[in-house]
N, CA, C and O atoms as a GROMACS GRO file, in nm:
protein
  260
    1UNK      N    1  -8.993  -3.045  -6.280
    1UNK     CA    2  -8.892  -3.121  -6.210
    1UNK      C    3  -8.962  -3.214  -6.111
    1UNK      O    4  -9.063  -3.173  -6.053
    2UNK      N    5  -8.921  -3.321  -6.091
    2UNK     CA    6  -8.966  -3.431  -6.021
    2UNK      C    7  -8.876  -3.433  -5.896
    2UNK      O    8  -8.757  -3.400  -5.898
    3UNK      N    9  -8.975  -3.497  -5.732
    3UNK     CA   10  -8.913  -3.501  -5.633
    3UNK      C   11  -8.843  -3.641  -5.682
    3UNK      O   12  -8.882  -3.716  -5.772
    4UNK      N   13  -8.734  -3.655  -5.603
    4UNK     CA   14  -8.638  -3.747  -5.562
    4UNK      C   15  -8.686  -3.859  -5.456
    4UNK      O   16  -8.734  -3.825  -5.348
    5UNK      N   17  -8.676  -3.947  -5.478
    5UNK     CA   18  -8.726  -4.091  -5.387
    5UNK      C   19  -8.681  -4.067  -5.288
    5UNK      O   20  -8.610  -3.966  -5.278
    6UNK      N   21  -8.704  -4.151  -5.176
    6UNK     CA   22  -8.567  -4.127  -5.060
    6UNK      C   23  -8.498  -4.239  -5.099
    6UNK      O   24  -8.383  -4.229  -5.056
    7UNK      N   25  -8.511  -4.322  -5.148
    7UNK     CA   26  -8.371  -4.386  -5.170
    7UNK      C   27  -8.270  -4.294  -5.289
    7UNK      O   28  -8.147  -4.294  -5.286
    8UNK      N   29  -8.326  -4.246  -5.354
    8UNK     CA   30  -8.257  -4.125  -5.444
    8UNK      C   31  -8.158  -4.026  -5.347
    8UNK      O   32  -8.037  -4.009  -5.359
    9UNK      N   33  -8.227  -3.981  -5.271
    9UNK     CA   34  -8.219  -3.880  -5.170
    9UNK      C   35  -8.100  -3.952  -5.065
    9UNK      O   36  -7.997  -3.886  -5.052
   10UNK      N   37  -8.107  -4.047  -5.010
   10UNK     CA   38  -8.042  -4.111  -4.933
   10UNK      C   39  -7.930  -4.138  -4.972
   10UNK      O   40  -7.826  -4.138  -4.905
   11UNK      N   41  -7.947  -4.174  -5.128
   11UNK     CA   42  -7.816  -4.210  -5.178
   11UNK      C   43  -7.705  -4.062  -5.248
   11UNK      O   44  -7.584  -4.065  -5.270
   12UNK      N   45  -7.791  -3.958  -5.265
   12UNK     CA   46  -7.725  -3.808  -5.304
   12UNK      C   47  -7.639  -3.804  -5.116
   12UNK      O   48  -7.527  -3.772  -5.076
   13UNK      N   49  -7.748  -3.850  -5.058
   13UNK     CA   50  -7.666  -3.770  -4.877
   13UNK      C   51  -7.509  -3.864  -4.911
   13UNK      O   52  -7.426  -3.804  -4.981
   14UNK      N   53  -7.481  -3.972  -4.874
   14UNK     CA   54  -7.391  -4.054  -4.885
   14UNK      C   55  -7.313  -4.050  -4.974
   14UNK      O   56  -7.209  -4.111  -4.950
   15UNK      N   57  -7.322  -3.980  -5.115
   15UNK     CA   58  -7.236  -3.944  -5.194
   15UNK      C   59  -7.173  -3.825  -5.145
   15UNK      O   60  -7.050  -3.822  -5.133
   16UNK      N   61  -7.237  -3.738  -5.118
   16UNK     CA   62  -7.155  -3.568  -5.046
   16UNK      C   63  -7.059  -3.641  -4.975
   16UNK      O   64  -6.941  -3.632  -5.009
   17UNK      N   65  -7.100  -3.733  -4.853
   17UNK     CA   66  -7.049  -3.767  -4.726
   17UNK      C   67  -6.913  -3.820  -4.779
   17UNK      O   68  -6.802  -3.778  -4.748
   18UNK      N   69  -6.953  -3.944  -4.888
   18UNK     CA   70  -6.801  -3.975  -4.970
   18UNK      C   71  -6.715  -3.833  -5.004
   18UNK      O   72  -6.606  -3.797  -4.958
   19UNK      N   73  -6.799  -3.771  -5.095
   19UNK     CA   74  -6.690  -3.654  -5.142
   19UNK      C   75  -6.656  -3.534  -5.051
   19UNK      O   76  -6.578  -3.452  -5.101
   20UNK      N   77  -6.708  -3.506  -4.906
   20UNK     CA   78  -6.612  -3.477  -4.798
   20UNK      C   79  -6.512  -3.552  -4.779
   20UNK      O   80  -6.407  -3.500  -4.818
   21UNK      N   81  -6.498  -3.674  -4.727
   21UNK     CA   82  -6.404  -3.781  -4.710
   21UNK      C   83  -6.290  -3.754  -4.796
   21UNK      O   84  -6.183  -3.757  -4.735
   22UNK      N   85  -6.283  -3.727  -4.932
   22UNK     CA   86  -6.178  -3.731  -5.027
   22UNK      C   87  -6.143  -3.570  -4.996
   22UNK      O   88  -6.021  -3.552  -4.991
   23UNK      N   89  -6.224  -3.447  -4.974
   23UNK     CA   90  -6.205  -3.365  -4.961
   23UNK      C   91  -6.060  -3.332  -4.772
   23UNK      O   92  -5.983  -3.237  -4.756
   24UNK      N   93  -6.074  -3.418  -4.703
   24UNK     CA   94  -6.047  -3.430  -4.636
   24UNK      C   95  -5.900  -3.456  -4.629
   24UNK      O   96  -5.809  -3.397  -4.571
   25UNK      N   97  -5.905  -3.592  -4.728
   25UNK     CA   98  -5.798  -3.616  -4.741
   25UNK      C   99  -5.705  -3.574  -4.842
   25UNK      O  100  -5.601  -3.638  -4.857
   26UNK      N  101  -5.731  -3.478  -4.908
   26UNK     CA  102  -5.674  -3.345  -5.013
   26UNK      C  103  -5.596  -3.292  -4.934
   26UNK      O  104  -5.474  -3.278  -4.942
   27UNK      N  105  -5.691  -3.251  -4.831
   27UNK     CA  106  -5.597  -3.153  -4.722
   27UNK      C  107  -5.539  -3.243  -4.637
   27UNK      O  108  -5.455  -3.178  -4.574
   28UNK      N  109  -5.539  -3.358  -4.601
   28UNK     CA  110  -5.411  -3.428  -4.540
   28UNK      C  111  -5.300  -3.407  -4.609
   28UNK      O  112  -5.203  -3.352  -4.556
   29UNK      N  113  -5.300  -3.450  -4.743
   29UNK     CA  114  -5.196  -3.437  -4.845
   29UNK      C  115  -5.157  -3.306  -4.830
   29UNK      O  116  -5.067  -3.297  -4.746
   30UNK      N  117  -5.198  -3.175  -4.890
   30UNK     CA  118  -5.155  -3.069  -4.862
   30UNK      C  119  -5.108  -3.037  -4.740
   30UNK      O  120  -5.051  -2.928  -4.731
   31UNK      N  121  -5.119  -3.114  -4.629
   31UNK     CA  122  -5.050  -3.036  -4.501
   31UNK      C  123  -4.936  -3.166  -4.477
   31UNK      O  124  -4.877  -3.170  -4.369
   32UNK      N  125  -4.910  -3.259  -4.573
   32UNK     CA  126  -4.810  -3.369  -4.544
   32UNK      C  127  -4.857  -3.430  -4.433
   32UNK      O  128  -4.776  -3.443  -4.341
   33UNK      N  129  -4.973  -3.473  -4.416
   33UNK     CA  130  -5.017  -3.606  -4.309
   33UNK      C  131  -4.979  -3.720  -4.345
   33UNK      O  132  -4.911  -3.801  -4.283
   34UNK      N  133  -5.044  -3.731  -4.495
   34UNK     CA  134  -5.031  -3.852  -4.557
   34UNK      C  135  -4.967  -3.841  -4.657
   34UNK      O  136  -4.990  -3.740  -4.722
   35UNK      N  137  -4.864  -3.936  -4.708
   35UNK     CA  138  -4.780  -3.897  -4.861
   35UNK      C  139  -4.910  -3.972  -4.968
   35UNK      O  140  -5.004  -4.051  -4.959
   36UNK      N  141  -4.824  -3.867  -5.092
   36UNK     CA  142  -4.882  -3.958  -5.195
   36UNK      C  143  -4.936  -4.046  -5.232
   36UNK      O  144  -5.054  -4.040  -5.269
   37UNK      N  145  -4.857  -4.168  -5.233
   37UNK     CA  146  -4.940  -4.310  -5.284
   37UNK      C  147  -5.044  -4.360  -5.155
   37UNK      O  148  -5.151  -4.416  -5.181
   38UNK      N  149  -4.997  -4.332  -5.008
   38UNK     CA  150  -5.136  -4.315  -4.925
   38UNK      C  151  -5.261  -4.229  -4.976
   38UNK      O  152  -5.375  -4.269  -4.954
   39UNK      N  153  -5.237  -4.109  -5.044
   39UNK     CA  154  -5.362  -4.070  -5.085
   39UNK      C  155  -5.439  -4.109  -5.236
   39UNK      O  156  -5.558  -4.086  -5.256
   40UNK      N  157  -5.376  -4.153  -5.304
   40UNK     CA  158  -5.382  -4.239  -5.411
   40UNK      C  159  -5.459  -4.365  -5.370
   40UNK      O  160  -5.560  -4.404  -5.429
   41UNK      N  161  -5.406  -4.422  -5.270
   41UNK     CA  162  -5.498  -4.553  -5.237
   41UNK      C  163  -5.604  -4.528  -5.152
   41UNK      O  164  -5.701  -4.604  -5.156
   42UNK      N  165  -5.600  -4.414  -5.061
   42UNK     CA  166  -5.735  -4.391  -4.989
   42UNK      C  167  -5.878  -4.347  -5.141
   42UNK      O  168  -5.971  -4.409  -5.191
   43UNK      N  169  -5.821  -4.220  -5.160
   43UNK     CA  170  -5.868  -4.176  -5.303
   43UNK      C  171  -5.941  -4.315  -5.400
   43UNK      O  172  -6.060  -4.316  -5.433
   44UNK      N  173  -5.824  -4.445  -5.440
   44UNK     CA  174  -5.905  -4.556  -5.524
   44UNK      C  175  -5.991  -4.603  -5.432
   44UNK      O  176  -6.093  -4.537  -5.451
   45UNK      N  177  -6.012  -4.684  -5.337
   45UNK     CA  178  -6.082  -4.685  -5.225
   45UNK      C  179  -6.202  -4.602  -5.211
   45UNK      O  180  -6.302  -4.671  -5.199
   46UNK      N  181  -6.223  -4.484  -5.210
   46UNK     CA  182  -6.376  -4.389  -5.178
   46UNK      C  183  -6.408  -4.388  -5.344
   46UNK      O  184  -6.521  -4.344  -5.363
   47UNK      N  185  -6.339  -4.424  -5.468
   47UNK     CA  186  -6.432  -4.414  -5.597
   47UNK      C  187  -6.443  -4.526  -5.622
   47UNK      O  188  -6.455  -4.547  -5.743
   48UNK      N  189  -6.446  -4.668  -5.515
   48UNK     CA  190  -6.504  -4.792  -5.546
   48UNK      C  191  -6.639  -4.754  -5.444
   48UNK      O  192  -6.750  -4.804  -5.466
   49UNK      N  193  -6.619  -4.684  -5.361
   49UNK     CA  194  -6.738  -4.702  -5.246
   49UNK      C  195  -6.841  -4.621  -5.345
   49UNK      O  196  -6.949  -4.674  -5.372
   50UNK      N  197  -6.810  -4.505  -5.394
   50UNK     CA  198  -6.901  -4.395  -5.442
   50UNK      C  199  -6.963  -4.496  -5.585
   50UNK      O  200  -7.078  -4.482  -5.628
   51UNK      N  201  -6.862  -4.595  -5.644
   51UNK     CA  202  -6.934  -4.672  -5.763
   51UNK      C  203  -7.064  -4.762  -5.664
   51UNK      O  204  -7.184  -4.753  -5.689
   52UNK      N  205  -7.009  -4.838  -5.559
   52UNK     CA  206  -7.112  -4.918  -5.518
   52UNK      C  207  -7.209  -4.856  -5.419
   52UNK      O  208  -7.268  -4.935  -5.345
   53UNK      N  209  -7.236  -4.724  -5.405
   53UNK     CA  210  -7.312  -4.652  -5.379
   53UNK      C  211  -7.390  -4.607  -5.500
   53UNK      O  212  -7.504  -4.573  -5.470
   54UNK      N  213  -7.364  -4.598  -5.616
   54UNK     CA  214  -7.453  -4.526  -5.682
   54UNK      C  215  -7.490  -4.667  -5.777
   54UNK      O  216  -7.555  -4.641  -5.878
   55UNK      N  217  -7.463  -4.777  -5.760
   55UNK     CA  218  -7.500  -4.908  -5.822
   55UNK      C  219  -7.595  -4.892  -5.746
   55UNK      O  220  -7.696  -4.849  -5.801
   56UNK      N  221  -7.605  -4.920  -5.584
   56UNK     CA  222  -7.725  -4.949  -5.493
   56UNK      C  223  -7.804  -4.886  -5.528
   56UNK      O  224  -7.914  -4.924  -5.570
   57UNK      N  225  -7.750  -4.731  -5.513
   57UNK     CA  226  -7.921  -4.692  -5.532
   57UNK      C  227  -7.985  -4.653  -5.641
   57UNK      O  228  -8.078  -4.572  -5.634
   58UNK      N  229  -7.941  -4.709  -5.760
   58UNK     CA  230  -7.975  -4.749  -5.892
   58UNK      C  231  -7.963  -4.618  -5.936
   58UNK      O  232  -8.071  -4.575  -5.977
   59UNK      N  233  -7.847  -4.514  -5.944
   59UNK     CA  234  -7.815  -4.413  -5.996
   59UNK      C  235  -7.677  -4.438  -6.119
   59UNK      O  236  -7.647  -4.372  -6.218
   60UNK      N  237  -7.629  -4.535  -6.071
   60UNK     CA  238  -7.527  -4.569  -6.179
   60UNK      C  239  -7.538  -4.591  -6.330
   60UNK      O  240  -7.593  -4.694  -6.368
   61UNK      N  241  -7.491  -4.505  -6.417
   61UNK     CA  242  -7.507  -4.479  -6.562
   61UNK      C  243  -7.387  -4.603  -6.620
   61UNK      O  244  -7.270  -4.622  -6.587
   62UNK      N  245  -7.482  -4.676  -6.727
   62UNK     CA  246  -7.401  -4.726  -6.784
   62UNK      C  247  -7.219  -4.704  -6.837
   62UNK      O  248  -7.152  -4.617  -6.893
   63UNK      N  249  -7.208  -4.771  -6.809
   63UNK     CA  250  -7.035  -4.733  -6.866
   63UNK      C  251  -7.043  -4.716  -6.977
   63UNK      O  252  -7.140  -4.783  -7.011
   64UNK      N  253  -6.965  -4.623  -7.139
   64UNK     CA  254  -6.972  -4.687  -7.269
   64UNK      C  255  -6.877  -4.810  -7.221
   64UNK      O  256  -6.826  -4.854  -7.118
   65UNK      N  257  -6.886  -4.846  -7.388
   65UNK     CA  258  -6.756  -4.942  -7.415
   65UNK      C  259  -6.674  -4.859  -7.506
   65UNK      O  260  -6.566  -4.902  -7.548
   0.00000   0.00000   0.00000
């Protein structure tokens, strides 16, 4: 197994950090902070950040077609 770059590394930290964030707001939803389509749009929102996070740090896998 091979170490991880720190830009590898940097970019794994910032992905968790995203998927707390959504984790977060799970439980807004579950305790009725935020309705639905608020968490729907926060939610599309952190899986554009987590795409252009893992574009940057050149972890992003081709899409098929």
């Amino acid at each position: 197994m091979r170490k991880a770059t720190q830009k590898e590394f940097e970019t794994i930290q910032e992905l968790f950090s995203l998927n707390y964030v959504k984790v977060l707001f799970k439980q807004l939803l579950e305790e009725e902070l935020i309705n639905k389509k608020e968490y729907e749009l926060l939610i599309k929102k952190l899986d554009e950040d987590i795409d252009k996070v893992l574009d940057k740090g050149g972890l992003m896998w081709k899409k098929e077609k």
